[in-house]
Backbone as a ProteinNet text record, in pm:
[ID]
protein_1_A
[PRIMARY]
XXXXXXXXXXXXXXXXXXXXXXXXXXXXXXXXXXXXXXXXXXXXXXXXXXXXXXXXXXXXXXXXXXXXXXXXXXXXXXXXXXXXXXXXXXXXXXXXXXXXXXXXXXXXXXXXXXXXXXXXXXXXXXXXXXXXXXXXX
[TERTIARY]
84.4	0	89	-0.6	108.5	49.8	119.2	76.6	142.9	97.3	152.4	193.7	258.1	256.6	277	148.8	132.2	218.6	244.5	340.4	315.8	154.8	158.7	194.5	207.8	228	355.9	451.9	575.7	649.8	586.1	685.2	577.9	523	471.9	548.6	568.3	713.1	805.4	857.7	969.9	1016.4	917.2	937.4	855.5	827.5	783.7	785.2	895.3	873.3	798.4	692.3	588.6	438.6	438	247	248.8	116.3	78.4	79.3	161.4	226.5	353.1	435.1	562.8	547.8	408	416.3	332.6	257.3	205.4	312.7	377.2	580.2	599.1	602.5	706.1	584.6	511.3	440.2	416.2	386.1	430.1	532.7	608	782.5	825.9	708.8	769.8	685.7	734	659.8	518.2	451	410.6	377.5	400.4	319.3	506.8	461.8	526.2	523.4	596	574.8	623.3	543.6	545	554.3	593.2	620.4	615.2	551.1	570.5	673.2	720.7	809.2	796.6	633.3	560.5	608.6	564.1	550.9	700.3	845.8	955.8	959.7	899.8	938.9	870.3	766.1	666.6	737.9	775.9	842	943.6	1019.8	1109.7	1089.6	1018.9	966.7	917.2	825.2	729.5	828.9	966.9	1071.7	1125.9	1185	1273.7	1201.8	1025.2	954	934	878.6	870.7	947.9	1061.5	1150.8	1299.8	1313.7	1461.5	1567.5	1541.5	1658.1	1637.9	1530.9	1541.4	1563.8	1655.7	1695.6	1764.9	1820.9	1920.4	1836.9	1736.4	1593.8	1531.6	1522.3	1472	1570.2	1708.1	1817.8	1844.5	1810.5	1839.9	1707.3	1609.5	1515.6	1511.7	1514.6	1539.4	1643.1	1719.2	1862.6	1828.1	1741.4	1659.2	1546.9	1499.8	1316.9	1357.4	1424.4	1458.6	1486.5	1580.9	1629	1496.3	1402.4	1304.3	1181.1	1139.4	1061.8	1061	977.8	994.7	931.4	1031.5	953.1	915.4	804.6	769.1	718.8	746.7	704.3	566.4	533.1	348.7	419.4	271	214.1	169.8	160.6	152	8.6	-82.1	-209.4	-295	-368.6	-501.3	-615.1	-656.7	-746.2	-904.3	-985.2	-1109.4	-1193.1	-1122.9	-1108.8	-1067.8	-984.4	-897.5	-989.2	-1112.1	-1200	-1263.3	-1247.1	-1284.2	-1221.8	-1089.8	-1002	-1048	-1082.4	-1083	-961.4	-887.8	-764.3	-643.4	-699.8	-603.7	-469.6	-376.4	-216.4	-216.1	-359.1	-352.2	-404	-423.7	-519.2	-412.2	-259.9	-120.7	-84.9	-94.6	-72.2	-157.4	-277.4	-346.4	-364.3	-309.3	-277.6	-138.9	-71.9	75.4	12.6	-54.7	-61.9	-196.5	-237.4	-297.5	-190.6	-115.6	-10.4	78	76.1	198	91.3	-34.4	-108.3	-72.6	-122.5	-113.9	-237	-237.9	-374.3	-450.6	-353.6	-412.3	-304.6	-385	-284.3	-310	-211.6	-174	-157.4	-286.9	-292.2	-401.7	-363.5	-419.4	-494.6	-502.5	-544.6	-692.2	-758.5	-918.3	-997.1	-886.2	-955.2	-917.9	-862.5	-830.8	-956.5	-953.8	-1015.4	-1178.3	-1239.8	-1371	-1354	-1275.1	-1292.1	-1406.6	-1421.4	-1503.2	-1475.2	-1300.6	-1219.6	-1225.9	-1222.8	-1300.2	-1153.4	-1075.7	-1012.6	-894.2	-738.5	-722.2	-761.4	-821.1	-847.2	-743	-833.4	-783.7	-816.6	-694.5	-706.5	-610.6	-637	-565.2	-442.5	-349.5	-221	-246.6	-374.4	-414.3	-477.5	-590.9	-667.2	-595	-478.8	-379	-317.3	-260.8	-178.8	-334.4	-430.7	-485.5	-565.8	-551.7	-606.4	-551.9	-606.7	-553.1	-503.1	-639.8	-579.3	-567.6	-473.9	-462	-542.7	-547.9	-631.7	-622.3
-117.3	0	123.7	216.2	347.9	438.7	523.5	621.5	714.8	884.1	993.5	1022.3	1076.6	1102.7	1279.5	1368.9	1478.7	1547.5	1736.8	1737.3	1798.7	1801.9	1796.6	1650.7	1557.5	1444.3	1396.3	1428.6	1485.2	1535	1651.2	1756.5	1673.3	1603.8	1544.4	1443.3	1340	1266.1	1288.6	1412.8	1462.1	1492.9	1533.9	1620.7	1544.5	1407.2	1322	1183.3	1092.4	966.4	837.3	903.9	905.2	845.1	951.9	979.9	884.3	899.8	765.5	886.9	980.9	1062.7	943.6	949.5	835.7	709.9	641.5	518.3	515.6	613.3	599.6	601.8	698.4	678.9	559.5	510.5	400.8	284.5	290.1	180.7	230.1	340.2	356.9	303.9	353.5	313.4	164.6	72.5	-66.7	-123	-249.1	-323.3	-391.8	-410.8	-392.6	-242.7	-136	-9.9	44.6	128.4	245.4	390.1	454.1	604.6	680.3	779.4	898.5	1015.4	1089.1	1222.5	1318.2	1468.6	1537.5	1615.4	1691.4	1815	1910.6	1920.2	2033.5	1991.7	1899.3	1833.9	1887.1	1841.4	1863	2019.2	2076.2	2294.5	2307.7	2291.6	2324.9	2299.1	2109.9	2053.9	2186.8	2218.5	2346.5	2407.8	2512.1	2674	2642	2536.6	2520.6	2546.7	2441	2450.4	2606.7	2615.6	2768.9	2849.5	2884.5	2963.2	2918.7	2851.8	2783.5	2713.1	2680.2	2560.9	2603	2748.4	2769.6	2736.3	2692.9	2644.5	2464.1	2428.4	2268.6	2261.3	2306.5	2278.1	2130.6	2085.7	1997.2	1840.4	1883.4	1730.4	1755.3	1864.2	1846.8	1778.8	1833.1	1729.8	1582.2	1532.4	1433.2	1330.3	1377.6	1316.8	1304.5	1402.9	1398.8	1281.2	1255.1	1132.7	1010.8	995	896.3	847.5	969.3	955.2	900.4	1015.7	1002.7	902	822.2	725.5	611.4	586	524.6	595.8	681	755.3	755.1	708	795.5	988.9	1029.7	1163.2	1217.4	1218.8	1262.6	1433.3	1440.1	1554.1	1617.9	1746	1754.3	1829	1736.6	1810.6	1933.9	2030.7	2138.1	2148.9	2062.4	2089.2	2034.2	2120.6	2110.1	1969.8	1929	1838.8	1865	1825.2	1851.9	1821	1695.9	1608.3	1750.4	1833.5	1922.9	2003.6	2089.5	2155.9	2117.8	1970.5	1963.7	2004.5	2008.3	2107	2246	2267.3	2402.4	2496.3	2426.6	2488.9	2499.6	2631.5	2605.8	2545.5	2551.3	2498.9	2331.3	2333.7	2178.3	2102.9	2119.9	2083.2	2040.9	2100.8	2012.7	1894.7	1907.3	1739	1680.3	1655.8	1593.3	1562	1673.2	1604.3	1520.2	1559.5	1466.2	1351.8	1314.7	1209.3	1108.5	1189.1	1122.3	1067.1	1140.8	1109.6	997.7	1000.7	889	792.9	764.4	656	616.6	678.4	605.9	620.1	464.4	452.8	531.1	543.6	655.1	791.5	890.9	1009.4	1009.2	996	1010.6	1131	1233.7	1375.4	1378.5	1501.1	1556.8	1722.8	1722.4	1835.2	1820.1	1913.3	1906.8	1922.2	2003.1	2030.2	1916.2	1828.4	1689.8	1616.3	1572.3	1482.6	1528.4	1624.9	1683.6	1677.9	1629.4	1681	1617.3	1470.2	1381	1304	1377.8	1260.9	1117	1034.4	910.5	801.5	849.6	816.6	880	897.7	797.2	822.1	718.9	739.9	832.1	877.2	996.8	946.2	970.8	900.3	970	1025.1	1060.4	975.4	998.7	930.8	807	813.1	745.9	583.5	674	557.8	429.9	545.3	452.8	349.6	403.7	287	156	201.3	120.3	55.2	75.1	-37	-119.9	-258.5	-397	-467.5	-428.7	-465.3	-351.8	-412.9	-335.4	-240.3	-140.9	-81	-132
0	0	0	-61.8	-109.5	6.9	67.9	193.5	191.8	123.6	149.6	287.3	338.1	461.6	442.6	500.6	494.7	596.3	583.7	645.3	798.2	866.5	974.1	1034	1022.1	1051.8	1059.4	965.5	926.6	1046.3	1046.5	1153.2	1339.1	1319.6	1446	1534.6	1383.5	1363.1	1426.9	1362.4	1388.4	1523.3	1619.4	1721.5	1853.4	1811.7	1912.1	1892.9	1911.9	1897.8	1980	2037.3	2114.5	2055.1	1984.1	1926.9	1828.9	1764.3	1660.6	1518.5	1555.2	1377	1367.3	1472.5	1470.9	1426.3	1530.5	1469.5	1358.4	1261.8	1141.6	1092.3	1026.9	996.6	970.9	1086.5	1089.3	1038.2	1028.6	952.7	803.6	773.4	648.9	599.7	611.9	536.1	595.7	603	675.3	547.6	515.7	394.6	451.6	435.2	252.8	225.1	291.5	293.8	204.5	137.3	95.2	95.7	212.9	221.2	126.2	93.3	-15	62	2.8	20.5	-66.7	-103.9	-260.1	-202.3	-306.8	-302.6	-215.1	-235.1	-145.8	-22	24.6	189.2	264.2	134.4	212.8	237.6	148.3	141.4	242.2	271.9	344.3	517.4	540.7	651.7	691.2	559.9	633.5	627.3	595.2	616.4	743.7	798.3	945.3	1045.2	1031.3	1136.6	1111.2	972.9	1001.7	1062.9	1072.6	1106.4	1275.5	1325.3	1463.3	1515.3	1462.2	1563.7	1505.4	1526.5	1442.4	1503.6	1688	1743.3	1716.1	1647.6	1636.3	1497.9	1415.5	1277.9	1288.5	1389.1	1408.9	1418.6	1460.7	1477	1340.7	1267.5	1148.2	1032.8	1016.3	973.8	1059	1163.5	1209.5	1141.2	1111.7	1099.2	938.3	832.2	706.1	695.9	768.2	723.3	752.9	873.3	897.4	754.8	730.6	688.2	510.4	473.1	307.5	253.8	294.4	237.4	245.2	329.5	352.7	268.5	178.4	157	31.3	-67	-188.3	-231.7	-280.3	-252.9	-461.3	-467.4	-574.9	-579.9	-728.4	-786.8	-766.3	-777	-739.5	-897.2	-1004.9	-1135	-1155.7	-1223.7	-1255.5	-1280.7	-1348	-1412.4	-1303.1	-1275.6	-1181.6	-1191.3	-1125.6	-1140.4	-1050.1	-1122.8	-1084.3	-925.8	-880.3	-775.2	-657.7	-684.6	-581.4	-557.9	-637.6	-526.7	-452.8	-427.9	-274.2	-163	-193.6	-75.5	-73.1	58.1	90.3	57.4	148.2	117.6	25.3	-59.8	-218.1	-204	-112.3	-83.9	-85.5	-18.6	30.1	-78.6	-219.5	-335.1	-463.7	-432.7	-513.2	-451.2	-295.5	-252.8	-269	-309.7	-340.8	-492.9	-512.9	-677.2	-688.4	-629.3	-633.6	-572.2	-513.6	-410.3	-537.6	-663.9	-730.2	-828.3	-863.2	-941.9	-889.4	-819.2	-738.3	-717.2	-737.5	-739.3	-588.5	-494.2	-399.1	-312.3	-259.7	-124.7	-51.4	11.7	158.7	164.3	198.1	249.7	428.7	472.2	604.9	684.9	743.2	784.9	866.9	951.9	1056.3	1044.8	853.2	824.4	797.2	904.7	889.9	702.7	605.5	503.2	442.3	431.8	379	431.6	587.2	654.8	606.4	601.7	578	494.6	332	235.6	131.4	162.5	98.9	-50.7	-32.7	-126.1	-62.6	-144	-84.4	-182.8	-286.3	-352.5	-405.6	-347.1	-222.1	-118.1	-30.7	158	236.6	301.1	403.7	509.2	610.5	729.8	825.4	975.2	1063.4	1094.2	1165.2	1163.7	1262.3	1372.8	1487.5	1363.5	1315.1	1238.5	1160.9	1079.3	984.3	1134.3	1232.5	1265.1	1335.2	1373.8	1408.9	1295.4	1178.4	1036.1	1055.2	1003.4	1071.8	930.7	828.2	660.2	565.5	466.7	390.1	302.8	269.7	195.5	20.4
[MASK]
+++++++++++++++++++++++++++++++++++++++++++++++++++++++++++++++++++++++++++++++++++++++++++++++++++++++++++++++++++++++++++++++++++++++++

């Protein structure tokens, strides 16, 4: 199974190896699941830290060296798709197109305009839900 991993979930990851953002992570990027990532997700992961966590640059590189090599990270497409006005939120409507492009399962987020969005294809699912799914999607 293919699983974006969005980038509140990401930087949740990052900054708590605790919560079920971590162990979604880590079940993503464990087989049979394959974690994704777009372009967006990584710009975004660092503008959040340079902006709020400028003395934790050092957990955001500790965790990129960890995460990347485990991650495939794809491109977000340029041309709009019809599927995306269901996002409220115009920013949040390229990962969801990358995340169509990369043909993958589930997107893995804690963003209310995703979760409300009533994309139904791929499944949207909080980082809690994903680790407690028992089969595959």
């Amino acid at each position: 199974m293919r699983c974006l991993i969005d980038t509140n979930v990401l930087i949740s990851a990052s900054r708590n190896r605790e919560g079920s953002p971590y162990r979604a992570f880590l079940k993503a990027v464990t087989i049979p699941h394959q974690g994704v990532v777009c372009d967006q997700n990584l710009d975004e992961l660092r503008r959040v830290y340079n902006r709020k966590f400028p003395d934790k640059l050092d957990l955001l590189q500790a965790f990129l060296a960890f995460a990347l090599p485990v991650l495939e990270v794809v491109n977000t497409p340029a041309l709009d798709l019809e599927v995306e006005m269901k996002i409220r939120d115009i920013s949040d409507r390229s990962i969801l197109r990358a995340a169509i492009a990369a043909n993958v399962d589930v997107i893995i987020t804690g963003d209310k305009d995703f979760l409300e969005s009533g994309v139904s294809d791929p499944r949207i699912m909080t980082a809690a839900e994903f680790v407690q799914e028992k089969k595959s999607i």
